[in-house]
Backbone as a printed PyTorch tensor [residue, N CA C, xyz], in Angstrom:
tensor([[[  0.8220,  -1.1920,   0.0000],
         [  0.0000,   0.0000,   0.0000],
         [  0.8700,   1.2610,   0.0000]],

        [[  1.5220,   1.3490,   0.6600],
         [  2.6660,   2.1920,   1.1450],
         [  3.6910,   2.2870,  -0.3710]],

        [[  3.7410,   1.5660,  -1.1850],
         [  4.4810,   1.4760,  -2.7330],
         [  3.5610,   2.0390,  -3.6970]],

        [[  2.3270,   1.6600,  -3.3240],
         [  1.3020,   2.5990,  -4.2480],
         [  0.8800,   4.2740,  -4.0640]],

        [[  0.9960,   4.4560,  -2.6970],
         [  1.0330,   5.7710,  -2.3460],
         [  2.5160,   6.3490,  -2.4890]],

        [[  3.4010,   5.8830,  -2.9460],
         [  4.8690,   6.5360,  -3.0710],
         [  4.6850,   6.8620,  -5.1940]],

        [[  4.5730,   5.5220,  -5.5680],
         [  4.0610,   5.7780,  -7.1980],
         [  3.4600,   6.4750,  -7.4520]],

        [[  2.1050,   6.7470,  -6.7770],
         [  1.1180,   7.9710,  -7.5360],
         [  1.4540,   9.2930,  -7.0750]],

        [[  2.2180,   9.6450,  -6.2400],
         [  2.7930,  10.6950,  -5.6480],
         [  4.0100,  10.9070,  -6.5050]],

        [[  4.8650,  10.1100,  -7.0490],
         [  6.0490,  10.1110,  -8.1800],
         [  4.8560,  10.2860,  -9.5330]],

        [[  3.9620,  10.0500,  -9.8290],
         [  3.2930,  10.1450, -11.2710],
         [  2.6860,  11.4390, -10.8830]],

        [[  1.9310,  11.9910, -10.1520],
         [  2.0410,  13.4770,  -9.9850],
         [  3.5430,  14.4510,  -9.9610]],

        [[  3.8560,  14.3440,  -9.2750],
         [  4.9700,  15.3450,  -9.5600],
         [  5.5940,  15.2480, -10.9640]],

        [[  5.2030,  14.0190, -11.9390],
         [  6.1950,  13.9270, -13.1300],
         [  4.9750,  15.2050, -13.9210]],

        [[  3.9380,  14.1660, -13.5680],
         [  2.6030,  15.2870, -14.6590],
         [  2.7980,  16.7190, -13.9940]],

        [[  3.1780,  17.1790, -13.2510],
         [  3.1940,  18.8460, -12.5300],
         [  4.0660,  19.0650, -12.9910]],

        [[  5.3650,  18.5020, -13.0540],
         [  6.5390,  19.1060, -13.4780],
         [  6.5560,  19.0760, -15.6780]],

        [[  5.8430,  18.0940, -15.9290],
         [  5.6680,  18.4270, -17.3620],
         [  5.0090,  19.5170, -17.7950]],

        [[  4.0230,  20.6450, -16.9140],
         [  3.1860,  21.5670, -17.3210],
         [  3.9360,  22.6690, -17.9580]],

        [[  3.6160,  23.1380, -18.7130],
         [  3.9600,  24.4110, -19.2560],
         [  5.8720,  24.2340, -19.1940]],

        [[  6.2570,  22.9820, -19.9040],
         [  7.8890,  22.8670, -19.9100],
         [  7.9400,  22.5280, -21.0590]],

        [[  7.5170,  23.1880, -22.1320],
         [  7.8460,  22.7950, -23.9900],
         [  8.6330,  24.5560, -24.1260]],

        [[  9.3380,  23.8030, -25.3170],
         [ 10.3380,  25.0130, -25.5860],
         [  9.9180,  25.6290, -27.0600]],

        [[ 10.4050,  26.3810, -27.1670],
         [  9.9470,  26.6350, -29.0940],
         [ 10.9030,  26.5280, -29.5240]],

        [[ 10.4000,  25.1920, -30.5980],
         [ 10.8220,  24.3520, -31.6200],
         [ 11.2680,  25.4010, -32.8730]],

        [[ 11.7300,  25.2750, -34.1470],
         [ 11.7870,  25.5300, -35.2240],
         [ 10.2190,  25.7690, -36.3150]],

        [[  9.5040,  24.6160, -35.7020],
         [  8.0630,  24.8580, -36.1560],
         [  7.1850,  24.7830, -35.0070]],

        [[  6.1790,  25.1380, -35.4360],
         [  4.7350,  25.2470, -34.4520],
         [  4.8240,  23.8690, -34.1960]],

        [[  4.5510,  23.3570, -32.5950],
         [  3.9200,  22.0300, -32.0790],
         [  2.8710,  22.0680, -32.8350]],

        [[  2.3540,  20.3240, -32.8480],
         [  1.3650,  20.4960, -33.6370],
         [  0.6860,  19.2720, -32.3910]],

        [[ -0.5960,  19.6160, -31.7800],
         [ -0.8480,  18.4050, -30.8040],
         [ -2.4240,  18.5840, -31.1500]],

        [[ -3.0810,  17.3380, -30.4320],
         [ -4.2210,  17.0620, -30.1560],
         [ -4.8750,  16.0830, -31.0890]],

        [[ -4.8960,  15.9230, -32.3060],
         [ -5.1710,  15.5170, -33.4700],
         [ -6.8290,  14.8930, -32.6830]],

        [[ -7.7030,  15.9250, -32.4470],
         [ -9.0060,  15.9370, -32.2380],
         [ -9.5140,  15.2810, -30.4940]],

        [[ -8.1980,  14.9280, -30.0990],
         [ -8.5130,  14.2750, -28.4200],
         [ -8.6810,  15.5440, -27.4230]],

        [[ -9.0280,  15.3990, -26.7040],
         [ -9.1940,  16.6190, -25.5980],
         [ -7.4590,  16.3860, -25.1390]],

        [[ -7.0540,  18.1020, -24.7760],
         [ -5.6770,  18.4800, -24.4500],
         [ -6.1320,  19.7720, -23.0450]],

        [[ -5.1490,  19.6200, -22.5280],
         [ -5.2060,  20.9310, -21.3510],
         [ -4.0770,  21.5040, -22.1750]],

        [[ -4.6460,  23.1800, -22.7580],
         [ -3.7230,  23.8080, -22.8380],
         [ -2.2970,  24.1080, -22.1930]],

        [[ -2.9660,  24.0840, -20.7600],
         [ -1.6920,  24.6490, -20.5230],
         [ -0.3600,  23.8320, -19.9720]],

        [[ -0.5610,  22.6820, -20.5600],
         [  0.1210,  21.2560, -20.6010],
         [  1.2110,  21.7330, -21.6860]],

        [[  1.0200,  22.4950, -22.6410],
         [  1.4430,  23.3300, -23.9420],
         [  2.4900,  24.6490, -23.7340]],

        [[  2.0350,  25.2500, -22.9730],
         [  2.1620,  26.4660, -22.7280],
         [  4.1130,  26.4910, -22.3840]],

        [[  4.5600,  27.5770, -23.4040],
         [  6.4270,  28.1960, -23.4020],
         [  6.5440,  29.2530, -22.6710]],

        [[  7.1600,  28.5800, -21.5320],
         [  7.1850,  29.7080, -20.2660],
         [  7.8750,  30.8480, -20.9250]],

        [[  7.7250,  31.9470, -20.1880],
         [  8.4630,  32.9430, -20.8460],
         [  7.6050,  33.5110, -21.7270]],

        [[  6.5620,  32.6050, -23.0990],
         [  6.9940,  33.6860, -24.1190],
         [  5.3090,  33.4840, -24.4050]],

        [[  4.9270,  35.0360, -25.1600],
         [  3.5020,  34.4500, -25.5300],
         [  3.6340,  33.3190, -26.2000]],

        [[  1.9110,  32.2230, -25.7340],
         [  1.8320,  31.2240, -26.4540],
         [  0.6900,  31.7150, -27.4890]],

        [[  0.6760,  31.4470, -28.9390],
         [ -0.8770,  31.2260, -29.5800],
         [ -1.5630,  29.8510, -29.6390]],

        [[ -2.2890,  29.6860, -29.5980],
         [ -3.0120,  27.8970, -29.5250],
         [ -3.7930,  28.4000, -30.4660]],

        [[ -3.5920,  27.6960, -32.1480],
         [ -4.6190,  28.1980, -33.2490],
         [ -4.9940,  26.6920, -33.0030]],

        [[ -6.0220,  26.8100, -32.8660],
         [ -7.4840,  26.0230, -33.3270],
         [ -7.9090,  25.3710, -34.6610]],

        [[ -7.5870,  24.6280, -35.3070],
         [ -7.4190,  24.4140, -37.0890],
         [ -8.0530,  23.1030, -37.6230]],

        [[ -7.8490,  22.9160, -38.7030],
         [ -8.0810,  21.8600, -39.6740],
         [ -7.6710,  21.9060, -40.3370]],

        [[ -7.1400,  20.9900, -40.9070],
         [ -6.7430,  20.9490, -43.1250],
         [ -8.1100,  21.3680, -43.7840]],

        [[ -9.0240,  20.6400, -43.1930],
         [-10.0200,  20.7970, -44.1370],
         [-10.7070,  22.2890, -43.9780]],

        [[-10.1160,  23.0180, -43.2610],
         [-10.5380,  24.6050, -43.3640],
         [ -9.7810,  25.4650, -44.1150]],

        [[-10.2760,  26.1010, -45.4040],
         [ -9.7090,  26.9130, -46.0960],
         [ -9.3210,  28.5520, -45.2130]],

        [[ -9.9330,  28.6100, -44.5390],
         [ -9.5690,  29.6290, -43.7040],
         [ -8.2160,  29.2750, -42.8020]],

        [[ -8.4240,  28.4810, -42.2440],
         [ -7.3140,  28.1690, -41.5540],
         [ -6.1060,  27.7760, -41.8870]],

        [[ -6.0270,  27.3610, -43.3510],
         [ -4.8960,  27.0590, -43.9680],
         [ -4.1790,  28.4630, -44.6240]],

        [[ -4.9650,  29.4610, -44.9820],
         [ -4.9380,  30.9800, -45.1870],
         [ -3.8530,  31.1970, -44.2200]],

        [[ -4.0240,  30.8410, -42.9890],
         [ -3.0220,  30.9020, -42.0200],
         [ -1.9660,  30.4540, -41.6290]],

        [[ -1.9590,  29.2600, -42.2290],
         [ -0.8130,  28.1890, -41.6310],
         [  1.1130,  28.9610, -42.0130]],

        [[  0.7650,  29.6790, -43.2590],
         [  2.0720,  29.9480, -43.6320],
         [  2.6390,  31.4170, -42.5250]],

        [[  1.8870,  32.6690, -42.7170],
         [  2.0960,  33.4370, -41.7720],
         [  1.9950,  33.0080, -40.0530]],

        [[  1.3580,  32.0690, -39.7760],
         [  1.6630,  31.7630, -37.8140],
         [  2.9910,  31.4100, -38.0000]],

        [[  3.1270,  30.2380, -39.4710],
         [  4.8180,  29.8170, -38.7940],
         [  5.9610,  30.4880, -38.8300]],

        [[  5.8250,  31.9110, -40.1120],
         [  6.2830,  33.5990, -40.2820],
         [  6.6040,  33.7390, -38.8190]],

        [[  5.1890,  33.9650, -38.4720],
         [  5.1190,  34.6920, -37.3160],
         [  5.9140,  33.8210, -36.1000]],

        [[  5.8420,  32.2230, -35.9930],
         [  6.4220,  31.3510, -34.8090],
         [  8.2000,  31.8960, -34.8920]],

        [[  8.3040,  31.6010, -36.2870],
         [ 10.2440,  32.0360, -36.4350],
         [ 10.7590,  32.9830, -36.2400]],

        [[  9.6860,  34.1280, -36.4900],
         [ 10.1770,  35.7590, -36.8340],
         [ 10.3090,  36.6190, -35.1640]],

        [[  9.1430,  35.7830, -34.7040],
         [  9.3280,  36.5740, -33.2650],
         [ 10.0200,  35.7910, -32.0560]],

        [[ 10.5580,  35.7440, -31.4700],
         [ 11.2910,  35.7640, -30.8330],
         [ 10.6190,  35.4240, -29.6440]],

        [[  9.7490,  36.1150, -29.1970],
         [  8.7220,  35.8000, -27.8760],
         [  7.6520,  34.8300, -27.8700]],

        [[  7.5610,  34.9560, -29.2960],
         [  6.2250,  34.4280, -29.3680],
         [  6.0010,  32.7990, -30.5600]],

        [[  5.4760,  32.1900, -29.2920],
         [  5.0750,  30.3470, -29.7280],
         [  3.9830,  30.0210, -29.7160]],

        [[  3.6630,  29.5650, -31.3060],
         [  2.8600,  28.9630, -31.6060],
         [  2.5120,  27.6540, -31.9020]],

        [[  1.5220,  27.3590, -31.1910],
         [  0.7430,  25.5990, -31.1140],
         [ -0.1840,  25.4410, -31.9250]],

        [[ -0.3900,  24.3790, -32.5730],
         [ -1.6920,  24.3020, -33.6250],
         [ -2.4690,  22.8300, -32.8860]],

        [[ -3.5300,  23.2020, -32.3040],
         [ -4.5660,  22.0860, -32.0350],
         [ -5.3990,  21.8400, -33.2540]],

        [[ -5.3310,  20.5250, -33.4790],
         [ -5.5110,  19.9660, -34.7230],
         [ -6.7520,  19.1820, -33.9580]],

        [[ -8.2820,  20.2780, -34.5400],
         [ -9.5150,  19.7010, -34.3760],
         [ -9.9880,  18.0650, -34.7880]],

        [[ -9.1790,  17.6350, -35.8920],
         [ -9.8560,  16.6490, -36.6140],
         [ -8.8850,  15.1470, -35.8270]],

        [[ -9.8690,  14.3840, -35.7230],
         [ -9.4250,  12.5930, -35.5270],
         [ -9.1830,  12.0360, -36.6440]],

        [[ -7.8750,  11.8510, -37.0990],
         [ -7.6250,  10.7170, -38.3680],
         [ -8.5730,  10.5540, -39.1700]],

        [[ -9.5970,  10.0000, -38.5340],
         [-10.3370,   8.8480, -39.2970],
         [-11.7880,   9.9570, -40.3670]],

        [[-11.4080,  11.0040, -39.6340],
         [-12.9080,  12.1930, -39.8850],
         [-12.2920,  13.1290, -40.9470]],

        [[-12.6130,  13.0320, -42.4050],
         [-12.0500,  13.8450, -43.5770],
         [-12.7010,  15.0860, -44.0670]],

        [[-13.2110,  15.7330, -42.5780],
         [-14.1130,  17.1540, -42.5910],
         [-13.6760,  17.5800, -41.5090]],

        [[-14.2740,  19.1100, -41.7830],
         [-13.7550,  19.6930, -40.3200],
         [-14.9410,  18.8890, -39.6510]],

        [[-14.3390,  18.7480, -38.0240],
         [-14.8060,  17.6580, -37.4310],
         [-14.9480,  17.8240, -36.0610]],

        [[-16.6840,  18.6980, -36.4400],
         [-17.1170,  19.4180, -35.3370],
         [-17.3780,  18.5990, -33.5630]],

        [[-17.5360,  17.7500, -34.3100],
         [-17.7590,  16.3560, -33.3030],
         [-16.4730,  16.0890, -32.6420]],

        [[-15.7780,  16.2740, -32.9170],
         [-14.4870,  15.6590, -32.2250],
         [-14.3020,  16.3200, -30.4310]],

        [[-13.5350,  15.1400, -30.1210],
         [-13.5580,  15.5620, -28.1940],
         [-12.9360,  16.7500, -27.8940]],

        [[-11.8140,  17.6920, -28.6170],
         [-11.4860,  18.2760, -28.2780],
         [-12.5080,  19.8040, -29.2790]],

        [[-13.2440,  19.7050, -30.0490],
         [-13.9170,  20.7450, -30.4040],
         [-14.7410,  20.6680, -29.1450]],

        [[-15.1160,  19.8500, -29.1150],
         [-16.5640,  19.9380, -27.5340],
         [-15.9210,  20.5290, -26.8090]],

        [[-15.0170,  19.8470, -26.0570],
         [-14.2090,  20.8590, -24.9460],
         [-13.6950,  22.1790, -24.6130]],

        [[-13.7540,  22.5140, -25.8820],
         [-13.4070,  23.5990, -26.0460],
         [-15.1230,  24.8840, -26.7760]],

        [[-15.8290,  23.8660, -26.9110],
         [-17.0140,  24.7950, -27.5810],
         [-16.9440,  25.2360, -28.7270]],

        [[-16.5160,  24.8380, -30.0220],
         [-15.8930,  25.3810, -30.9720],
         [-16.8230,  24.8770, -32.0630]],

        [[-17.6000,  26.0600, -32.8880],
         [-18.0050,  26.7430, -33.4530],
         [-18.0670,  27.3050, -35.0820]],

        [[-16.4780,  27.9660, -34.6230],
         [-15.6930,  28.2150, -36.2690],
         [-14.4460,  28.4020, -35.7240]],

        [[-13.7950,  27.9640, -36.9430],
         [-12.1720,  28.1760, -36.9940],
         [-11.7750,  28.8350, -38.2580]],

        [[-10.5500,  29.1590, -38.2140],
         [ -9.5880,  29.4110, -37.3030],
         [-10.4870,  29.9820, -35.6560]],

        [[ -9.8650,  29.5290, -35.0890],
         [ -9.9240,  30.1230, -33.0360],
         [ -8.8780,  30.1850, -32.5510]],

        [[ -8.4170,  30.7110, -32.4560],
         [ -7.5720,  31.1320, -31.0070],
         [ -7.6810,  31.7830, -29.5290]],

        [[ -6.1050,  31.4900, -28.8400],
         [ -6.6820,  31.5870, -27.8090],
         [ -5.1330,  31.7410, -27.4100]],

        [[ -4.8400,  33.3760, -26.6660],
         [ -3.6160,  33.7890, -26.5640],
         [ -3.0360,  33.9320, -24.8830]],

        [[ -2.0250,  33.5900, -24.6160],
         [ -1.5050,  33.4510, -23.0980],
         [ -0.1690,  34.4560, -23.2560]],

        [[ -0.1830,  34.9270, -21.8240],
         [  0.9500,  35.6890, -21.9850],
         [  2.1090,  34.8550, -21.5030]],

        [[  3.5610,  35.5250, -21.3540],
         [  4.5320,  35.1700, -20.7680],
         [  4.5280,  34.1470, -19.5060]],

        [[  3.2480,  35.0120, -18.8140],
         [  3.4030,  34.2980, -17.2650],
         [  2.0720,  33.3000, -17.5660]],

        [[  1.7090,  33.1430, -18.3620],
         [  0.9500,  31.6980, -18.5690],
         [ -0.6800,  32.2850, -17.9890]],

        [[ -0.8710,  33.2510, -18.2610],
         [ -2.3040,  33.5890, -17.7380],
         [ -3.2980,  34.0670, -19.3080]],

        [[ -4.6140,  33.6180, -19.6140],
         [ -4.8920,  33.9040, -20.8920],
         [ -5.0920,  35.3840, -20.8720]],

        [[ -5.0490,  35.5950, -22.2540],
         [ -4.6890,  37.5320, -22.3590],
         [ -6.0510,  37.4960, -23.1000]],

        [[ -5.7070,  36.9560, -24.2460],
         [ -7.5120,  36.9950, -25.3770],
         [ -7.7670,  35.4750, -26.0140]],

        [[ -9.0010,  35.7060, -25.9030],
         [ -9.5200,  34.3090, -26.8300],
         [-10.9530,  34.8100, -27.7780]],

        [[-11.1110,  33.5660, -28.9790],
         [-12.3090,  34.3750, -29.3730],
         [-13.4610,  33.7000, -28.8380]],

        [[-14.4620,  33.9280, -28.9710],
         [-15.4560,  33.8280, -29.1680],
         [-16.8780,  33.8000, -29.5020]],

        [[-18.1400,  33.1560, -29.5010],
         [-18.9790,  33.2800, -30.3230],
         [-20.1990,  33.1600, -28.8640]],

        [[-21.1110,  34.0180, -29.0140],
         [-22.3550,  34.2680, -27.8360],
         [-23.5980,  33.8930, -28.4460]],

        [[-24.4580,  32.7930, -28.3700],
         [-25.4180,  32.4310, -29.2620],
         [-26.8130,  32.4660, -28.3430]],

        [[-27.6310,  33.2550, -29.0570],
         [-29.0530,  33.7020, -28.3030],
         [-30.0060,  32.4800, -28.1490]],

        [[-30.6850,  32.2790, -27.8620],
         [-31.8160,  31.6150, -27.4680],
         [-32.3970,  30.7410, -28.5070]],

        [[-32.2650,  31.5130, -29.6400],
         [-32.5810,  30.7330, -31.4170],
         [-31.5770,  29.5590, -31.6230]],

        [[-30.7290,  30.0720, -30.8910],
         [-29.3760,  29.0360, -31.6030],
         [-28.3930,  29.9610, -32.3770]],

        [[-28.3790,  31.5650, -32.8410],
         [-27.8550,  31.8320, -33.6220],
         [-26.5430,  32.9350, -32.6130]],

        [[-26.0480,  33.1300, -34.0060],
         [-24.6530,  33.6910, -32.8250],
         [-25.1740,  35.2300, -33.1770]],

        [[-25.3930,  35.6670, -31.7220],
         [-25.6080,  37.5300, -31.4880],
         [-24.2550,  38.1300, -31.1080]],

        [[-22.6220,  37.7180, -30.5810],
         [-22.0410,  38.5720, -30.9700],
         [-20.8460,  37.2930, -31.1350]],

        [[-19.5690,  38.1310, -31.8830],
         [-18.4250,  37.1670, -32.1480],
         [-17.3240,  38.2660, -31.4740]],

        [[-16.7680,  37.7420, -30.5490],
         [-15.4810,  38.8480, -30.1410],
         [-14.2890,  37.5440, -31.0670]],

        [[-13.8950,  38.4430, -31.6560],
         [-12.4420,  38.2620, -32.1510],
         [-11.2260,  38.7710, -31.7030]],

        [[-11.2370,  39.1180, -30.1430],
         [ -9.7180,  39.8260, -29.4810],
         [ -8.7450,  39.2840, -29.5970]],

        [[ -8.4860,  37.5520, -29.8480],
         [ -7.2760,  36.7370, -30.2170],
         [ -6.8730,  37.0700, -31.4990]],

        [[ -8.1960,  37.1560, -32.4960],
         [ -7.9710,  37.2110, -33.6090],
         [ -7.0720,  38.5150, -34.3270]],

        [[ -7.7120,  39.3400, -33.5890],
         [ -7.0020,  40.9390, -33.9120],
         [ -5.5510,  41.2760, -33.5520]],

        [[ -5.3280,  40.4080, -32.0090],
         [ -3.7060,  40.8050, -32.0080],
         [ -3.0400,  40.0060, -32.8800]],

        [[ -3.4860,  38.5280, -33.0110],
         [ -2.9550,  37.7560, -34.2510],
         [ -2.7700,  38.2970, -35.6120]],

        [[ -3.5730,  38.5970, -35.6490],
         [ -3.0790,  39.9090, -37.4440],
         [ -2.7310,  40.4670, -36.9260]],

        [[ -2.6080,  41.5790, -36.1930],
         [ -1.9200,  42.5130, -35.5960],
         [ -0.2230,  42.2320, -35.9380]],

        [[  0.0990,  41.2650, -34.7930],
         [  1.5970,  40.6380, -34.8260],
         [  1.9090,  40.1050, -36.5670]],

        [[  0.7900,  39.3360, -37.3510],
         [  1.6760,  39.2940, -38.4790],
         [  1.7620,  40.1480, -39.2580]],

        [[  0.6360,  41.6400, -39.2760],
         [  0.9100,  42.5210, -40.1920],
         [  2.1950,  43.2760, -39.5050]],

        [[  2.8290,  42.7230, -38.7950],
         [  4.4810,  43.6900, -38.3210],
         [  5.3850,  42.9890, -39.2060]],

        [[  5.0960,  41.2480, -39.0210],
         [  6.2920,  40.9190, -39.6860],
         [  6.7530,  41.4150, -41.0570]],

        [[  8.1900,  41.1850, -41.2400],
         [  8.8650,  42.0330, -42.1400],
         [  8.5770,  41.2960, -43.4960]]])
């Protein structure tokens, strides 16, 4: 008993000490491939993180793929993650998937921006009335995100 309470006490501290300890790579991490993820399992101490929200099968989001990774190399502070909405097996965007639920997700591209010290700064979102339909969309992730790539050079 006493070996099992020493193990799960060693498997916590490994999972605590893995949080927010990824470095920035050369390219954007690319995680989730449609499973539920805790962001901040993700999260590059130090530097803003972006967590874009995506699919292949979104023409919008692929609009993006070349400027985030602009933007992952060019800045210096700032790391970007791509949660990859879709499960293998699903050849649409793939609203169904565990990690769209978890997250409530809607439309993509989404993001969802953290600062240095790992606290979220902006995310977007969508507010849907009583009909079912969406009455407002804040895009505050979205705006510093263009924002930062209309700087790059």
């Amino acid at each position: 008993m006493k070996f099992l309470a020493i193990l799960c006490s060693l498997v916590l501290v490994t999972v605590a000490l893995a949080e927010g300890k990824h470095s920035k790579g050369e390219k954007p991490l690319a995680i989730s491939q449609g499973q539920p993820v805790d962001l901040k399992d993700f999260l590059v101490p130090g530097m803003i993180t972006i967590f874009d929200f995506t699919s292949e099968y979104c023409p919008p989001c692929r609009g993006y793929a070349d400027p985030l990774l602009q933007l992952h190399r060019q800045k210096a502070g700032i790391a970007v993650v791509k949660v990859d909405i879709n499960r293998p097996e699903i050849h649409k965007i793939d609203w169904s998937s565990p990690v769209a639920k978890q997250y409530d997700l809607h439309s993509i591209p989404h993001f969802k921006v953290y600062g240095p010290d790992g606290r979220l700064v902006a995310e977007d979102k969508i507010t849907f009335g009583p009909d079912g339909q969406p009455v407002d969309r804040n895009s505050a992730a979205r705006q510093l995100v263009d924002k930062w790539i209309s700087s790059l050079e």
